[in-house]
N, C-alpha and C positions, 0 to 999 in steps of 0.2 A: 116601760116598753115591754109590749110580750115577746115570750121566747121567740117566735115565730119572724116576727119583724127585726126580731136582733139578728137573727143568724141570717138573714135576708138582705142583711145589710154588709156581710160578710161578703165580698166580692174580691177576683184577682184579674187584675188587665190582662190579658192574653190576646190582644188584638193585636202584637206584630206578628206570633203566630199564625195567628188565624188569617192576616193578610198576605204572611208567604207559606200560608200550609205547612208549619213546622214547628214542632214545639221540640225545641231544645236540651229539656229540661224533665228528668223522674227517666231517664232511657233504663228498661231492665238489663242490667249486667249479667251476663251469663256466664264468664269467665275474668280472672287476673289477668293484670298485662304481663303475660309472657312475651320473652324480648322484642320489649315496646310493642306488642300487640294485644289491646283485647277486644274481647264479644261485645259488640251491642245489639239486642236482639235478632242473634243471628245471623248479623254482618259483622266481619272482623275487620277492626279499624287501625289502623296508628296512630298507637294513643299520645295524642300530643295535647291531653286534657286533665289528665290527673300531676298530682305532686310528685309524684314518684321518679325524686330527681336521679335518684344512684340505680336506680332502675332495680331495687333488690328486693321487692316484694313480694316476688314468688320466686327466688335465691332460696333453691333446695336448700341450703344450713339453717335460712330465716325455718324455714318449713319445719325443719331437722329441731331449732329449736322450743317453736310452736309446740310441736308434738310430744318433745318430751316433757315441758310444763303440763301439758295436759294428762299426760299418763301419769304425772305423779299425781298432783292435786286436785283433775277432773275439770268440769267446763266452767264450775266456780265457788267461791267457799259460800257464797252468797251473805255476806254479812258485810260492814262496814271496815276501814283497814283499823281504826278503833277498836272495834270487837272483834271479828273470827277471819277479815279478811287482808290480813298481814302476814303477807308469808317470808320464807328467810329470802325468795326469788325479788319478793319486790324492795327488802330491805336490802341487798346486792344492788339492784337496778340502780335505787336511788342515792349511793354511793359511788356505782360507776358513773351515774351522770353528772352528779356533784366534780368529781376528778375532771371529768370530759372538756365540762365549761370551764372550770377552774376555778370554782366558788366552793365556800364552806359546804353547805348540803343540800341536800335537794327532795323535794318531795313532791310523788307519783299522783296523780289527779285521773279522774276517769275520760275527760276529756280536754282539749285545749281551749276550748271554750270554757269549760266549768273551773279549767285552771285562770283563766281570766279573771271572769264573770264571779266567781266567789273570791278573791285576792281582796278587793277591796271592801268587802264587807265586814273582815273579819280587823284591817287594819286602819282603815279613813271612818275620821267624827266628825262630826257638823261642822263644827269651828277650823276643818281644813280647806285645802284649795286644790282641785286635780287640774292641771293644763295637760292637754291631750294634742297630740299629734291633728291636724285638719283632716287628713287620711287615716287614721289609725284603724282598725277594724272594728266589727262593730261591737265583739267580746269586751273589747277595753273598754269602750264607752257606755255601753250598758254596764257596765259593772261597775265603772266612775259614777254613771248618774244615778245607779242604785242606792246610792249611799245616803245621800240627801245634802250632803255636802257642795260646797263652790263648785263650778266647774264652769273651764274654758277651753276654746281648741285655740291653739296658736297655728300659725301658716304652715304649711306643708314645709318640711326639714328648713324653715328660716328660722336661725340661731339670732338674726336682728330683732325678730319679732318678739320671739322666746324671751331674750333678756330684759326685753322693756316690760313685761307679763310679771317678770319676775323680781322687777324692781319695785311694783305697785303692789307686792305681794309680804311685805312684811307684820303684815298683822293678824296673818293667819296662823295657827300652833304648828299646821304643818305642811307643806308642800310636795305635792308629788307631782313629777315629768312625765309623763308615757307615751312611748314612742314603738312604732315597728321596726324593726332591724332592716327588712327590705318589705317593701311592701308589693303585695301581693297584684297588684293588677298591673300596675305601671313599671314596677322592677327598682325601683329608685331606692337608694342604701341612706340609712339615715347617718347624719356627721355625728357618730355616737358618741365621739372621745372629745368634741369641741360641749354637746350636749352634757355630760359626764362633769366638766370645768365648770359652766357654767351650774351647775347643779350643788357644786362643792363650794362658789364662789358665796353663791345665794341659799346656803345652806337648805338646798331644797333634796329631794329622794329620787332619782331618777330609776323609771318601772321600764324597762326595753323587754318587748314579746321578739323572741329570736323564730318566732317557728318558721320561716322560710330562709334563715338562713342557717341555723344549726344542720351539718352535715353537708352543707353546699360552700359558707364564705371559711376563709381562711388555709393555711398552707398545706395545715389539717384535716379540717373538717370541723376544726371543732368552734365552728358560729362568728358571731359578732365580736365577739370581744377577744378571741386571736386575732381576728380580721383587722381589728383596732388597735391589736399589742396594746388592749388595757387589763394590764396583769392586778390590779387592786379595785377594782369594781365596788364602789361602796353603794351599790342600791339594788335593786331586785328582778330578777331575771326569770323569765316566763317562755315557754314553748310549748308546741303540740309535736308528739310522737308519731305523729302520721303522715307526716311530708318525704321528706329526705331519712328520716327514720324507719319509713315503710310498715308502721302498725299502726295505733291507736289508740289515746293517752292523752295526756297533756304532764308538763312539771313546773313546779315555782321554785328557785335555786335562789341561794344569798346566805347570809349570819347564819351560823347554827343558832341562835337564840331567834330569829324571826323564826325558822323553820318549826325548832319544837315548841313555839305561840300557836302559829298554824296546823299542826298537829291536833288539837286540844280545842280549838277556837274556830276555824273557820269550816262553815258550815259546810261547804259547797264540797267539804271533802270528810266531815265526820257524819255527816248523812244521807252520806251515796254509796250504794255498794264498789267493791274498790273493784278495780280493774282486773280482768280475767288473766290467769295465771298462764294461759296460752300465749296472751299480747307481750306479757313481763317476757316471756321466754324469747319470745322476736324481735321485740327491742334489744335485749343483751346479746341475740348473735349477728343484728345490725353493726350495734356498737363495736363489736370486737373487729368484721369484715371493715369497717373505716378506717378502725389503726391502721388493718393491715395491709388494705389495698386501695384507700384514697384517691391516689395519686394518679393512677389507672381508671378510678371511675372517673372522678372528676374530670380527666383529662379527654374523654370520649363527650363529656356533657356538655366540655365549653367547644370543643369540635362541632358538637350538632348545633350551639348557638348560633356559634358562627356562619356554617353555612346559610342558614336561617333565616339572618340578616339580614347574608349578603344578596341572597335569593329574593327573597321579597322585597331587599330594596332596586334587586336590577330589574322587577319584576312590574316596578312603580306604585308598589302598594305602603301607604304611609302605618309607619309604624313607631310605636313609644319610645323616645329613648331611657335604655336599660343596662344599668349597672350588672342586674343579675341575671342569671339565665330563664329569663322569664322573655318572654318576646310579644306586644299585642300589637296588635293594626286597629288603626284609629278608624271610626265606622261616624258617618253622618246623623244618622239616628237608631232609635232601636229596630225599627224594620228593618234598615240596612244590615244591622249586626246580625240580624237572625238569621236572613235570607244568605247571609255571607259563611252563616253558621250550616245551613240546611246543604248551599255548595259545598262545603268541604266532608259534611258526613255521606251526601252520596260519591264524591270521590275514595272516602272510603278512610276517612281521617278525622279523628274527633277532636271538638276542642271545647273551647268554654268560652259563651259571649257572656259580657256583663252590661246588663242594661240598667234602667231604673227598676224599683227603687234600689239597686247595688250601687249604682253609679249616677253621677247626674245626668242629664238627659243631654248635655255639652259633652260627656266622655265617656260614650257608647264604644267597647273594644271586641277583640276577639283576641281571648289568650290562649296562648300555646306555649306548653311546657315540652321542649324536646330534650326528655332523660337521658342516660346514659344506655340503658335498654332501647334503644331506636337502632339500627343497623344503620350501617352509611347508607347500604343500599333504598332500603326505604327513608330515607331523609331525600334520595336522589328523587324517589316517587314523589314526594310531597313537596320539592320543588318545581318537579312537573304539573301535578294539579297546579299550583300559584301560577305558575304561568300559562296555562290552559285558559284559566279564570280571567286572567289581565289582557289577554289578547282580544278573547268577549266583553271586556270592559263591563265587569262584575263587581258586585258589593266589593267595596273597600281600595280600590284602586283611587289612586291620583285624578283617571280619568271619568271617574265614577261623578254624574251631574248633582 
């Protein structure tokens, strides 16, 4: 094939776009969401589209300590954490976050994705078997099928299905689970501690990616496996630093003996420059504001769920049901979602549609994340737009043909 016809052949559907004049997607940011608000070129929204659950992203202390990583060690050591890019800030991090989850240790990845997406390459061999989550993200399963190894998805959080998988699964050397803690589009909590049983019964390795729920489930903050009171976790735990963390990172947490394997061995972290010592700085003064005022954010974030709800549902707009404080309205197809998406950013409120290929083309959403950084008062606003929109019988309503 020549160059010319390859790249020709490179194509992206933008046709619901193009059929409601909106493209959703690449918006330039011009500012942080300061209390739940940020820029998109120009127009300042209520961000009800980023992760940013405890709303502490631009939290002068996060900033306070951004800044002073940077003034010590500068914008980066630029070397690998192997070679020049191990600093005492990120050997701190990854021992406070060890304690956090409540696993032996934990080590720092440049992204949640790269913390996925290289895990398995460094510990799954041919003659293993990965069963994955039906939903899992796409990190875990690219990095499952990277491997060359078995692989199977079992039904979305069905523990009936899981164990019949895992009954047929004995003549592999090894087995691994992997699952989302909450998953990301639909809010759905996985049953980690029946998952966990079943993993010990079948002597298999159960892999849970906490990164939507670390800093949001539990009495704490501190993830899935408070949330579960499972105090002995015998498999390995995965997050990204950029959600409810408010920076940007990823970690793999478990055995101190898996940790210092993957130290030494897996690639996806001994040949990529490490994480900027400005991020390590923001994550540690995250982490410290969770100890010590949880209970205060958390308790504003499941406040604005709630309204949320209940809003949209008196509003007659169908919507997911969710465990976490994630909230999506179910859309007919992907035009519907967009056009449902373009209504709410000219009202003046951002959010996030997932269509294909993110989603099947049967579970077309629009997610909205309402942080702790949202005021009452604008939560009040953007139950007004929903019902502005439901009275027109607009994208995503009940009454919607």
């Amino acid at each position: 094939m020549r160059p010319e016809d390859f790249f020709a052949q490179l194509t992206v559907d933008k046709s619901a776009g193009e059929k409601t004049g909106f493209n959703p997607y690449y918006h330039t940011v011009l500012s942080g969401t300061e209390n739940g608000v940020i820029s998109f070129e120009r127009e300042n929204l209520i961000d009800l589209a980023s992760n940013n659950y405890l709303g502490l992203a631009c939290d002068p202390r996060v900033k306070e300590g951004i800044e002073r990583a940077a003034r010590t060690y500068g914008a980066s050591l630029c070397g690998t954490p192997i070679a020049t890019g191990y600093t005492g800030e990120m050997a701190r991090l990854e021992k406070t976050l060890a304690r956090f989850v409540g696993l032996e240790a934990a080590l720092v990845f440049p992204s949640g994705y790269q913390a996925n997406a290289a895990l398995f390459s460094a510990i799954a061999q041919k003659q293993d078997l990965i069963l994955v989550d039906h939903y899992a993200h796409a990190s875990l399963i690219h990095g499952a099928k990277s491997t060359g190894c078995k692989f199977r998805p079992f039904l979305h959080n069905n523990m009936g299905h899981l164990e019949r998988q895992l009954q047929r699964a004995s003549s592999h050397r090894q087995v691994f689970v992997v699952t989302e803690s909450v998953f990301s589009i639909e809010g759905s909590i996985a049953p980690i501690k029946e998952l966990a049983e079943l993993c010990d019964h079948y002597n298999a390795l159960p892999v849970v990616d906490d990164s939507h729920g670390i800093g949001v489930l539990g009495t704490r903050g501190h993830g899935i496996l408070e949330h579960a009171d499972l105090e002995h976790f015998e498999g390995i735990y995965t997050a990204s630093l950029g959600k409810a963390l408010a920076n940007a990172g990823g970690m793999v947490a478990g055995p101190a003996n898996l940790i210092e394997y993957l130290r030494y061995y897996c690639p996806g972290l001994v040949y990529s420059t490490a994480l900027p010592p400005s991020t390590i700085g923001g994550v540690l003064a995250v982490l410290d504001i969770i100890e010590k005022e949880f209970h205060t954010l958390s308790g504003r974030m499941w406040r604005n769920k709630a309204m949320l709800v209940d809003g949209l549902c008196g509003s007659g707009f169908e919507i997911v049901d969710s465990e976490a404080p994630i909230t999506s309205i179910r859309c007919e197809s992907a035009e519907q979602t967009v056009a449902l998406s373009k209504l709410l950013f000219q009202n003046g409120i951002a959010s996030t549609p997932f269509i294909p290929p993110s989603v099947p083309s049967h579970a077309c959403t629009v997610r909205l994340i309402a942080g702790a950084g949202v005021s009452e008062e604008d939560m009040k606003r953007v139950l007004e737009v929903f019902q502005r929109i439901a009275v027109q019988e607009r994208p995503g309503t009940k009454k919607s043909p």
